[in-house]
C-alpha positions in Angstrom: -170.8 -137.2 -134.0 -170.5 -136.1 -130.4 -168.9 -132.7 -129.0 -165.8 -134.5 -128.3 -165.2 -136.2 -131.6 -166.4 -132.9 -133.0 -163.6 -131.0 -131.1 -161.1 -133.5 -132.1 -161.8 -132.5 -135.9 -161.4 -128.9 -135.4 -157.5 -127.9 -136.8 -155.2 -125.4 -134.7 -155.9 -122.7 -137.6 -159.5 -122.9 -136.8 -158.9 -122.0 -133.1 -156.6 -119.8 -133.5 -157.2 -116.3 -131.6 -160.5 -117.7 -130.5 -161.2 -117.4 -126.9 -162.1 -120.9 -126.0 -163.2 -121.5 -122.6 -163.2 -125.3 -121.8 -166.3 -126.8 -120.3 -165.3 -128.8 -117.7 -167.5 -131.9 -116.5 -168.6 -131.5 -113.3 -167.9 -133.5 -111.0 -170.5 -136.6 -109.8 -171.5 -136.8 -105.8 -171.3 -139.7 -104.8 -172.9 -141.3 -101.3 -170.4 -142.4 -99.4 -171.8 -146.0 -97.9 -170.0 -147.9 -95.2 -170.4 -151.7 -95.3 -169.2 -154.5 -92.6 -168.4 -157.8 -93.7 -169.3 -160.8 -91.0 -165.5 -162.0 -90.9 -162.5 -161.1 -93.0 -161.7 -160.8 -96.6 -161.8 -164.2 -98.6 -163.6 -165.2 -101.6 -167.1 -165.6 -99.7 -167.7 -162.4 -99.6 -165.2 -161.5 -103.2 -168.5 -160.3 -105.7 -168.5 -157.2 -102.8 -165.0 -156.6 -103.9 -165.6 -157.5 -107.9 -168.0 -154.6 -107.4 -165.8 -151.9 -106.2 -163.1 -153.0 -108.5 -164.8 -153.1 -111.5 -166.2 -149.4 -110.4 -169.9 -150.8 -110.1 -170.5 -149.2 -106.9 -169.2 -145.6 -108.3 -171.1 -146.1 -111.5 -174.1 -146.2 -109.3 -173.5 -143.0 -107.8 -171.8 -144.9 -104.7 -168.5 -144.5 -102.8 -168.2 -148.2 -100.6 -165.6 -148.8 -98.2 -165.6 -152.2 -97.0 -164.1 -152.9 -93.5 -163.9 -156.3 -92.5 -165.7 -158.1 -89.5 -166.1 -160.0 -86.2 -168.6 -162.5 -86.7 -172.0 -162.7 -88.7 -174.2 -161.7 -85.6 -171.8 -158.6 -84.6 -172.8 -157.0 -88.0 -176.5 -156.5 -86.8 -175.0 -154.7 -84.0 -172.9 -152.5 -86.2 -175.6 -151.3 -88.3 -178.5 -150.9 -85.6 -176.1 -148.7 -83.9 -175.5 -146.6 -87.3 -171.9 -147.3 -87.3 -172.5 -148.6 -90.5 -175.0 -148.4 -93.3 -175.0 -151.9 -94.5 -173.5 -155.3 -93.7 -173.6 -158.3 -93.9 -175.4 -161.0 -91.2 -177.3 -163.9 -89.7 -180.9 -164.5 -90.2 -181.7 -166.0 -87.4 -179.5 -163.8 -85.1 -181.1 -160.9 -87.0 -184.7 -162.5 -86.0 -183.5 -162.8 -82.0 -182.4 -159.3 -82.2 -185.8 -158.1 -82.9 -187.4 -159.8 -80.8 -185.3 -158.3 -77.9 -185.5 -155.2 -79.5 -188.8 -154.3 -80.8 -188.9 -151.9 -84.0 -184.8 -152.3 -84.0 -183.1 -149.9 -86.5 -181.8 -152.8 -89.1 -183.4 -154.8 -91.9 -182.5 -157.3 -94.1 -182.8 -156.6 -98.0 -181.1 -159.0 -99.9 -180.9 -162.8 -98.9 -177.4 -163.9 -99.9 -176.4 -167.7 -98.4 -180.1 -169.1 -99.8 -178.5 -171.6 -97.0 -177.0 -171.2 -94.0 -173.6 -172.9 -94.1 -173.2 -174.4 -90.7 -171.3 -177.6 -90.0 -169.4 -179.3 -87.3 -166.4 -180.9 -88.2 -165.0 -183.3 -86.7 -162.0 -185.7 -86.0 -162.3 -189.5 -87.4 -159.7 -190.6 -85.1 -162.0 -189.7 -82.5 -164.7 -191.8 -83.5 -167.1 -189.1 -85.4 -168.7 -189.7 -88.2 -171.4 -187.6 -90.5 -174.4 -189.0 -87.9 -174.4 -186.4 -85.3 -175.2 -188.8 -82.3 -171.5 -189.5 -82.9 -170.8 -186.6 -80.9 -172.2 -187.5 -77.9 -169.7 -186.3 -75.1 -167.5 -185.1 -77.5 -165.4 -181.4 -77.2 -166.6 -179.4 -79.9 -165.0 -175.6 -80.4 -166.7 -172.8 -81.3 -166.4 -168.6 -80.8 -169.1 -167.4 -78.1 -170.7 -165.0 -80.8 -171.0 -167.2 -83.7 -174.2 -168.4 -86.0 -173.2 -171.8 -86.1 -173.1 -172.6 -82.3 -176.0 -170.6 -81.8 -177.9 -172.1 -84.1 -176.9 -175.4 -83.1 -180.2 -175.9 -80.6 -182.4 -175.7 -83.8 -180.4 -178.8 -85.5 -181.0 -180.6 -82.4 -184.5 -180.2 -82.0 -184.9 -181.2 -85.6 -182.5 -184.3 -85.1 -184.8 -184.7 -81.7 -181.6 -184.7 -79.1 -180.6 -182.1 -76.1 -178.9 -179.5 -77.2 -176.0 -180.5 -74.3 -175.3 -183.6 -76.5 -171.9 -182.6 -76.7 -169.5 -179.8 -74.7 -168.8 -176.4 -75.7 -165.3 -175.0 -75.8 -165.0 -171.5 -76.3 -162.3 -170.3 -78.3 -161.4 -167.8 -81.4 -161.9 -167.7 -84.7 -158.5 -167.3 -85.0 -157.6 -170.2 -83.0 -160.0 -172.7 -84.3 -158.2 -174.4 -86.2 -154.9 -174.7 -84.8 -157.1 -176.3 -81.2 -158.2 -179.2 -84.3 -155.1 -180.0 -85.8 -153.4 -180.2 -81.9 -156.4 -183.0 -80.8 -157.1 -180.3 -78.2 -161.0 -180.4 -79.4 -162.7 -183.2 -81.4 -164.4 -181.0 -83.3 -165.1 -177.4 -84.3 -168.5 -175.5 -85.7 -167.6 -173.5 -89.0 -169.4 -171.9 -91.7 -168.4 -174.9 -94.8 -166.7 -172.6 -96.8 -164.8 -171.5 -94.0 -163.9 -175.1 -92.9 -161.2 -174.8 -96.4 -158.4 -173.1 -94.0 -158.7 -176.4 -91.8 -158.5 -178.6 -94.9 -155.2 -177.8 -96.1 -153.7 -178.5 -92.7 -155.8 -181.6 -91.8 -156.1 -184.3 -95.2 -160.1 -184.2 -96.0 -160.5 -187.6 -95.4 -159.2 -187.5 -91.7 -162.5 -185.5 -91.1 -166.3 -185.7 -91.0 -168.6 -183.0 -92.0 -172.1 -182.7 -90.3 -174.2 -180.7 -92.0 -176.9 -178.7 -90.6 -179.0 -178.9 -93.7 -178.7 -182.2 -93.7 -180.7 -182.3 -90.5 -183.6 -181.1 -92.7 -183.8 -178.1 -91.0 -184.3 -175.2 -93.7 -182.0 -172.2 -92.7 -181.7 -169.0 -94.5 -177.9 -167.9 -93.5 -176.1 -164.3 -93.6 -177.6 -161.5 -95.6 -177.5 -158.0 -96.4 -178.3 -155.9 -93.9 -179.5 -152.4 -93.9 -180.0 -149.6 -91.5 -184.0 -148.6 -91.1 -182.8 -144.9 -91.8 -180.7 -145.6 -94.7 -184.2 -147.2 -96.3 -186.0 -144.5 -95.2 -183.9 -141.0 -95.9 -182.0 -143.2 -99.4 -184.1 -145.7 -100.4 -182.5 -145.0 -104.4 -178.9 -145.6 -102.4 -179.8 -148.9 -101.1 -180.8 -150.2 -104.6 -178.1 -149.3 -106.3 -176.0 -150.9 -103.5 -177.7 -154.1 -104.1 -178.1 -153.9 -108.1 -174.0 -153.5 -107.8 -173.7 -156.1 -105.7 -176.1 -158.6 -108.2 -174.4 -157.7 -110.9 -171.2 -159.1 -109.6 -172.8 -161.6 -108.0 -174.6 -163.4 -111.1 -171.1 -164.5 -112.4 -170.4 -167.6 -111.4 -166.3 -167.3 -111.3 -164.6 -166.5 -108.2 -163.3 -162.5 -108.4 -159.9 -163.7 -107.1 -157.8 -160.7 -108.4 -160.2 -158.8 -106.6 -159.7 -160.1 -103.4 -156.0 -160.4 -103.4 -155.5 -156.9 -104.7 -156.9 -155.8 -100.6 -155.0 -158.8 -99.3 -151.9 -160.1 -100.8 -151.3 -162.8 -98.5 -154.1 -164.7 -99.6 -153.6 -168.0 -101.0 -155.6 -168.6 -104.5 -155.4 -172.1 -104.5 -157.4 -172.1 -101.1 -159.9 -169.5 -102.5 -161.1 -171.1 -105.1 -161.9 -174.3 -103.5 -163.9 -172.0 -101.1 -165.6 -170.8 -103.5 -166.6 -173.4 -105.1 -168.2 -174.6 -101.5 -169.7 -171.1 -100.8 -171.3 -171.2 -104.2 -173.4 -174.6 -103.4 -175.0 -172.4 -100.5 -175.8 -169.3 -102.9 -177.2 -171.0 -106.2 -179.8 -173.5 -104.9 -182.7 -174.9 -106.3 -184.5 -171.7 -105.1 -182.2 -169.0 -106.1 -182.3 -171.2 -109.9 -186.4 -170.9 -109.5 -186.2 -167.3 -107.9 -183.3 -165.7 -108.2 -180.9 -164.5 -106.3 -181.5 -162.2 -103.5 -185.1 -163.0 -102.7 -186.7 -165.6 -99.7 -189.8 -167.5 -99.7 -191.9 -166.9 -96.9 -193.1 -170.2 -95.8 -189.3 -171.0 -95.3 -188.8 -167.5 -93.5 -191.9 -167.9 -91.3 -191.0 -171.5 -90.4 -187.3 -170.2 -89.3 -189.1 -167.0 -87.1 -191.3 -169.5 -85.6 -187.8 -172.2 -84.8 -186.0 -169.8 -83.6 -188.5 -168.0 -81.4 -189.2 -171.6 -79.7 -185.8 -172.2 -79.6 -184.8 -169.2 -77.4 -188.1 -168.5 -75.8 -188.1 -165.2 -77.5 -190.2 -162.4 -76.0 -191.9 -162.2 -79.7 -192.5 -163.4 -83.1 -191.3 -160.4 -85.5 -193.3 -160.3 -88.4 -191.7 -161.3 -91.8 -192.1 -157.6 -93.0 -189.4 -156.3 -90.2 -187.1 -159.0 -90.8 -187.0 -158.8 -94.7 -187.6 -156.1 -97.1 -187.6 -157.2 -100.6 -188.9 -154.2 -102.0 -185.3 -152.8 -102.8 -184.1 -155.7 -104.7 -183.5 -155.9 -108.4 -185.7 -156.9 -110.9 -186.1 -160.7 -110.9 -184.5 -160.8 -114.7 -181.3 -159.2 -113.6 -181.1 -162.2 -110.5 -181.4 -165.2 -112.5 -178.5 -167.3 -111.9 -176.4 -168.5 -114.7 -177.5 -171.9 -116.3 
């Protein structure tokens, strides 16, 4: 019997003229952690939300606040500059970023798209298909800080055309796909799972997905990021940040209530066919094999070395300063679900 049940025995007679003095339990600190999402809240990104929800963060001795954010490359910036502890961002921007920067105050620790998610989708009506030589000449939008459209040089050298196959528009995220429906562009760059928004205004069929992976260029997308001093001065912080985050993570239903309890407005219906996209690019054949979390450094070497050729970068950064996989969770606790 514990002191609580014990005290929950005792009758009123028993207490009576005794001088009890309560013992009061004190109060848990928590580190407060700041993480940046790379866009806005949808059910990408819901296990982050799961985890505050169902009070894993605080259970790990964590207070998270979550702010949304403007892109998956402007997250490296936000926690290099300390803004932020951790967030969430692009691999291969995060790889440019060191190079330019050498020794820069960020670090990936956990991998969470196994594969980067970048398509271009385009029109039918205007003659694309899913072979990218159909966009030859073609007006394809895209935001001037976005993973996709930088990245897009890599898929070309592995597909063996010039990067200028096609012209760049620049617009907004927030205007992407209103510039599709209109005709003003005949295609667009998205991350797939983001392309869902586009898909209930424009049938499926109307449109033709290209596929970066599909290029057979092996792409490790947006992971989490954290700052070098967080690592350093709360090493035990950051790994209860990421066991949180796994634990959340390893279930394979979308943590819709969680999400919509920070945004109302969200549609469900659109949600959950988003996450059923996202979840192709986070439980792959390696992540089944590996677990979650984790990279394979032939993969991650081979993407240093494309995208250090692909943007004449100053420097190769060694796998070490790009990834840090000592902080993960034990490999038992990232299984994915069968």
């Amino acid at each position: 019997m514990n002191r609580r049940q014990f005290l929950a025995t005792l009758s009123a007679s028993a207490l009576a003229g005794a001088h009890v003095r309560p013992v009061l339990a004190q109060p848990r600190s928590l580190t407060p952690i700041k993480f940046t999402l790379d866009f806005r809240v949808t059910s990408q990104t819901s296990p982050f939300f799961l985890a505050l929800a169902k009070g894993y963060y605080k259970e790990a001795g964590l207070d998270v606040s979550i702010d949304v954010g403007s892109g998956s490359v402007a997250s490296i910036t936000r926690v290099a500059s300390g803004a932020y502890d951790l967030g969430l961002g692009d691999i291969s921007s995060l790889v440019e970023f060191h190079a330019q920067s050498v020794g820069a105050p960020v670090q990936a620790v956990y991998q969470y798209y196994n594969r980067a998610p970048f398509v271009i989708i385009g029109r039918k009506d205007r003659g694309i298909t899913t072979d990218f030589a159909s966009l030859r000449g073609k007006r394809v939008a895209a935001a001037a800080v976005e993973a996709t459209r930088r990245c897009w040089p890599m898929a070309a050298r592995q597909l063996g055309v010039s990067p200028d196959l096609f012209q760049w528009i620049t617009t907004d995220f927030s205007t992407r796909d209103n510039v599709m429906v209109r005709g003003d562009v005949d295609a667009a760059t998205y991350f797939h799972d983001s392309a869902v928004s586009l898909f209930a205004r424009m049938p499926p069929q109307e449109l033709a997905v290209l596929e970066y992976a599909r290029t057979g260029l092996a792409l490790y997308g947006n992971a989490v990021l954290a700052s070098r001093r967080l690592i350093a001065e709360k090493p035990a912080a950051v790994k209860a940040f990421l066991a949180a985050t796994n634990r959340a993570l390893v279930d394979p239903e979308p943590a819709l209530a969680a999400i919509k309890a920070r945004e109302a407005i969200i549609d469900l219906k659109v949600e959950r066919e988003r996450w059923h996209i996202t979840r192709r690019y986070l439980a792959t054949d390696d992540t089944r094999a590996d677990g979650l979390g984790s990279v394979r450094a032939d993969i991650l070497r081979r993407q240093i070395d494309e995208v250090a050729a692909v943007f004449d970068l100053p420097a190769r950064p060694p796998i070490g300063q790009i990834f840090d996989d000592s902080l993960l969770p034990p490999a038992a606790q990232r299984k994915v679900p069968a």
